[in-house]
C-alpha positions in Angstrom: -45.4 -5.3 -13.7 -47.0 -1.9 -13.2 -50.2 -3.5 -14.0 -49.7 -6.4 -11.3 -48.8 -3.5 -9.4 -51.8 -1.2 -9.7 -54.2 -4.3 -9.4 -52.7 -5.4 -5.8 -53.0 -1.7 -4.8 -56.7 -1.5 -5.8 -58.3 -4.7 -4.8 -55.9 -3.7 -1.1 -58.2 -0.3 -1.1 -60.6 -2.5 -2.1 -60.6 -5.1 0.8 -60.1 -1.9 3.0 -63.5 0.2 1.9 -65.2 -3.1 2.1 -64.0 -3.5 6.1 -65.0 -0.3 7.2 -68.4 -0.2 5.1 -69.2 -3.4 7.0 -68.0 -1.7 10.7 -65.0 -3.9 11.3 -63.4 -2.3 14.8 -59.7 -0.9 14.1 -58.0 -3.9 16.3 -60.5 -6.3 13.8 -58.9 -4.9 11.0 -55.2 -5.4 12.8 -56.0 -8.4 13.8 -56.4 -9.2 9.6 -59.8 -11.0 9.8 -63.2 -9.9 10.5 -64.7 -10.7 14.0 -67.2 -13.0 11.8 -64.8 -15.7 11.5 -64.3 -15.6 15.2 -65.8 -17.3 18.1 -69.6 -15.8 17.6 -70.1 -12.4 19.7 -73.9 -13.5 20.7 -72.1 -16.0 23.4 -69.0 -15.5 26.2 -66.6 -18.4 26.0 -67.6 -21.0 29.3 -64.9 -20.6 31.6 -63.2 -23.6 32.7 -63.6 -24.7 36.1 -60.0 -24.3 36.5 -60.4 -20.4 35.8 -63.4 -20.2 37.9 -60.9 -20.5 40.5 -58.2 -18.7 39.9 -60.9 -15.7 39.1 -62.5 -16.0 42.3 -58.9 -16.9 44.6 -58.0 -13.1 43.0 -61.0 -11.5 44.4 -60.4 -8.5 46.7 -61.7 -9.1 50.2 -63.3 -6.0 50.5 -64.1 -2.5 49.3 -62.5 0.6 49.6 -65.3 2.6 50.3 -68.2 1.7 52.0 -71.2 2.8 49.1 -72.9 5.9 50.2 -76.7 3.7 48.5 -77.1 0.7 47.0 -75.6 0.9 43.9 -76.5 -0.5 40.1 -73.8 -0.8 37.0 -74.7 -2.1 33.6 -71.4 -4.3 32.3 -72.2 -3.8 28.3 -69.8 -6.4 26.6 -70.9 -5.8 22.5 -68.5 -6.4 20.1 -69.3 -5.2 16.2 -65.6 -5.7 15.6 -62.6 -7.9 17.2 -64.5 -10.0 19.7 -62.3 -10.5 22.7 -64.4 -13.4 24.5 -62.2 -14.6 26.8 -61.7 -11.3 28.3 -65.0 -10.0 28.1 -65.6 -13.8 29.7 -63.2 -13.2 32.5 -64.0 -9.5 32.8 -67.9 -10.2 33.3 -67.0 -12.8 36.1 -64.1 -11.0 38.0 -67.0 -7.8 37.6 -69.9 -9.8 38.7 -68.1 -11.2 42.1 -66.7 -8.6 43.3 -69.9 -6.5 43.3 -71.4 -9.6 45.4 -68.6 -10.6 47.6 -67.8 -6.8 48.7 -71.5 -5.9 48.6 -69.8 -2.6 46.7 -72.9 -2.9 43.9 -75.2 -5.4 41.9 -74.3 -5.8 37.9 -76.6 -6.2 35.2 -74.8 -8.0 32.0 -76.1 -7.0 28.5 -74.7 -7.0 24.8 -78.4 -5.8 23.8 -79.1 -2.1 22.7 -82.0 -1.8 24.0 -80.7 -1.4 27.4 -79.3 2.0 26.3 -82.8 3.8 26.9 -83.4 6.6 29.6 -85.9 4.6 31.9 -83.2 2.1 31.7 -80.0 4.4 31.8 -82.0 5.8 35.6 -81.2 2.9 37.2 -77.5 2.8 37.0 -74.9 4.5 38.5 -72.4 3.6 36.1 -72.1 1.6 32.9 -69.3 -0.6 31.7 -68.0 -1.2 28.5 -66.2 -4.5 28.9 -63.9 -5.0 25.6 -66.6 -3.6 23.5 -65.7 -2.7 19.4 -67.4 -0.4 16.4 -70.2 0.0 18.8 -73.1 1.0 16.6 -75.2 3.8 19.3 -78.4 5.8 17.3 -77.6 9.0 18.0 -80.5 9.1 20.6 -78.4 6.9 22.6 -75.2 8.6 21.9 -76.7 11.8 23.3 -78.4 10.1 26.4 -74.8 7.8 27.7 -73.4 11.6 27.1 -75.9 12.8 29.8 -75.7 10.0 31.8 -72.0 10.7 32.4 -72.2 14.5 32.6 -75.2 14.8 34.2 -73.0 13.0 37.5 -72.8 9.4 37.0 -70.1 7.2 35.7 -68.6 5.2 32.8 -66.0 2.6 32.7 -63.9 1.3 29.7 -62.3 -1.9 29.8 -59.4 -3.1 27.3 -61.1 -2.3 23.6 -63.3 0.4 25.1 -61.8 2.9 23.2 -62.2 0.9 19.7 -65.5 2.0 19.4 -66.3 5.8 18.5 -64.5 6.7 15.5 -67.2 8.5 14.0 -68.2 10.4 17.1 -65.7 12.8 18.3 -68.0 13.5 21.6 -67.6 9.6 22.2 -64.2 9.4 21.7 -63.6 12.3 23.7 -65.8 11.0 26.6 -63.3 7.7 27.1 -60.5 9.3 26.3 -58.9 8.2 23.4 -59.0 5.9 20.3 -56.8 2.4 19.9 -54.0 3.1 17.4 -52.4 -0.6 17.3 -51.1 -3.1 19.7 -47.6 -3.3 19.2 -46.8 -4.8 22.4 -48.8 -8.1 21.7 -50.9 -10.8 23.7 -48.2 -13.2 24.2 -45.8 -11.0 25.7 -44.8 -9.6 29.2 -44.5 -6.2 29.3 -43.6 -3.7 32.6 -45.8 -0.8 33.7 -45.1 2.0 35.7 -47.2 4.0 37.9 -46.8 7.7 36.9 -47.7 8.4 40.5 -46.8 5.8 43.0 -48.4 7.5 45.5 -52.3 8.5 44.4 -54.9 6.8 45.9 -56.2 4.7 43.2 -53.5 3.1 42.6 -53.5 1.6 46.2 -53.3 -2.1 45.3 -50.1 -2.0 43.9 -48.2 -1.1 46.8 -46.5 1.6 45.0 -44.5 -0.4 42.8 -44.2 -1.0 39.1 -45.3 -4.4 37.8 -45.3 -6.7 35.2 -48.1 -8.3 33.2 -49.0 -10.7 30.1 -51.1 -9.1 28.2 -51.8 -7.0 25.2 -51.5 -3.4 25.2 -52.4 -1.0 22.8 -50.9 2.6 22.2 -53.8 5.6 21.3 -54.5 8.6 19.1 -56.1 11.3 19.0 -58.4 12.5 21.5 -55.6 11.5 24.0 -54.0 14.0 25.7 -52.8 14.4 29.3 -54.8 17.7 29.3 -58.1 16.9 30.5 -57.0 13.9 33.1 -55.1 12.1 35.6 -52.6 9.0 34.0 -52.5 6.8 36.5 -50.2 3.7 35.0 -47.9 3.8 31.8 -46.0 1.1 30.0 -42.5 1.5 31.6 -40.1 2.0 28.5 -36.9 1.5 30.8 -37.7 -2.2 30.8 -35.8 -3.5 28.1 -38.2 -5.7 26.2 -41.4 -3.3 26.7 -39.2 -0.4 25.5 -37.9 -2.5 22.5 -41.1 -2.2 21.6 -41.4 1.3 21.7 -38.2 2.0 19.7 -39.1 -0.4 17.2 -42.8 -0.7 16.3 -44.7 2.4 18.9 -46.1 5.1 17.3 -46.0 8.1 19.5 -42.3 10.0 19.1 -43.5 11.3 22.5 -43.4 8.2 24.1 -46.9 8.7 26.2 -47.8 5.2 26.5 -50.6 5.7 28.9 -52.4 2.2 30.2 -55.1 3.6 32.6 -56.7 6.9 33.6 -59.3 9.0 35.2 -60.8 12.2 34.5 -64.1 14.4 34.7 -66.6 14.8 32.7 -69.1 17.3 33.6 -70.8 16.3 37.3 -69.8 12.7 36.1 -66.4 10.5 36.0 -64.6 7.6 33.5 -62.3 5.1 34.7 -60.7 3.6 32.1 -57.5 1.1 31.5 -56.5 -1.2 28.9 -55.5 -4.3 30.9 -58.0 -7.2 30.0 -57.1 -8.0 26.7 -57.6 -12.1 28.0 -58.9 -13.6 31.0 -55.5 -14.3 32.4 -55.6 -10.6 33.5 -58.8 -11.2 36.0 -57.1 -13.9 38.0 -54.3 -11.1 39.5 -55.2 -9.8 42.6 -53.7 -6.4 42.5 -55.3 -5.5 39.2 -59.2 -7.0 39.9 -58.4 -4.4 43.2 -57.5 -1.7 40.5 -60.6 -2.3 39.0 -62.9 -2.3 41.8 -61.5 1.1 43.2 -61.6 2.6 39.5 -65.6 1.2 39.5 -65.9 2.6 42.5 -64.0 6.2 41.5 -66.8 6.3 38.5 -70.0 5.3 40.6 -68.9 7.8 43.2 -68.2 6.2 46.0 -64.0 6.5 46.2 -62.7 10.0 45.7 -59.7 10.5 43.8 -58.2 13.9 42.5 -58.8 13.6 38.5 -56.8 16.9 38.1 -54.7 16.6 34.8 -51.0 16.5 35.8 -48.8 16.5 32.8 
């Protein structure tokens, strides 16, 4: 028995060593199969013509600010772990129109890494990951999105944005946070709150809670609510989301934080963790949610970032 025993024990350490050697993403490895036996992550999912127009009916009318220039964002959508491509699917769409129908910017799309090169990184005023995971940056280009951000323009995560950077702290740090599970799954409903009903960015939803399917994940370490402004949390007095919480969350705190903004040096990061599917682009009040937050990083819409605990 203690032989059976040791042998499940070290071909589980074995399977383990073997995912992270190969750069499976953390929500890959939850997920319990490799991204590779996925839909392929060279190729978005074709959205049905049926989504199309849901997508599109969900559009905000207009912008919030009127853009001070013409502005440029680079939606990056590379996935080296968990490929979400309905999201990223969805998310490039609902990203894409708005820019056009509001006239708040133009997007450039790309899953290449060649795009990350300072000639290239000029044009932009903000980049986007869009449900990227185990992003794979030479450390040329980890140092040059760094100055892109700090040196005043602005980044953007999107659902798995923050299962990317385990092995760079400055990374992590940048968006805010690293995924530590999804306990409140895909398939479910769950409520959210907003910590501050009354902040600017959180405009288009009327100051009231809401409730979304979708997944959402819970975070680790860099998070803190010391270095920026929560903006919507998962609201734990709702009996099934906070089920959740008592049951299978891993924070004794409680701080299930779902979207945020802060500073970073002359620059800013928008980030929330809606978008898991492409159900999430076709609500009106949350494609407005992103536009302002797009619009908070590029510049354009101010909001006070001052961490309130």
């Amino acid at each position: 028995m203690r032989i059976i025993l040791w042998r499940r024990v070290w071909i589980g350490a074995m399977v383990l060593a073997a995912a992270m050697a190969a750069g499976w993403s953390n929500e890959a490895m939850a997920q319990g199969k490799p991204a590779a036996k996925r839909p392929s992550s060279d190729t978005v999912p074709d959205l049905s013509a049926a989504d199309l127009e849901k997508i599109e009916a969900a559009l905000p009318a207009k912008a919030a600010a009127v853009p001070k220039q013409p502005r440029r964002i680079l939606v990056f959508w590379r996935c080296e772990g968990f490929f979400h491509g309905h999201g990223i699917a969805g998310g490039n769409k609902a990203i894409e129109r708005m820019g056009q129908k509001t006239g708040a910017y133009t997007v450039d799309l790309s899953r290449d890494y060649e795009v990350f090169t300072a000639d290239n990184l000029a044009k932009y005023d903000a980049v986007v990951l869009n449900n990227t995971t185990g992003l794979k940056f030479s450390d040329e280009q980890k140092q040059l999105l760094l100055d892109f951000v700090t040196g005043g323009k602005g980044l953007v995560g999107i659902h798995a944005a923050t299962d990317n950077f385990y092995n760079w702290p400055e990374g992590a740090s940048l968006m805010g946070g690293l995924f530590a599970g999804h306990p409140w799954g895909g398939g479910g409903t769950w409520a959210f709150k907003l910590d501050e009903p009354d902040h600017s960015l959180v405009r288009a939803f009327g100051g009231e809670g809401f409730k979304l399917r979708d997944e959402i994940y819970q975070f680790k370490d860099p998070y803190t609510r010391n270095d920026r402004r929560v903006l919507i949390s998962l609201d734990l007095s709702d009996k099934d989301t906070g089920d959740v919480a008592a049951t299978k969350g891993g924070r004794q705190d409680n701080d299930y934080a779902v979207a945020w903004i802060k500073n970073a040096g002359q620059g800013r990061v928008f980030y929330c963790s809606l978008g898991h599917a492409q159900n999430v682009f076709q609500d009106a009040a949350v494609n407005q949610f992103f536009l302002d937050g797009i619009q908070f990083a590029i510049g354009d819409l101010s909001a006070d970032a001052t961490p309130k605990k």
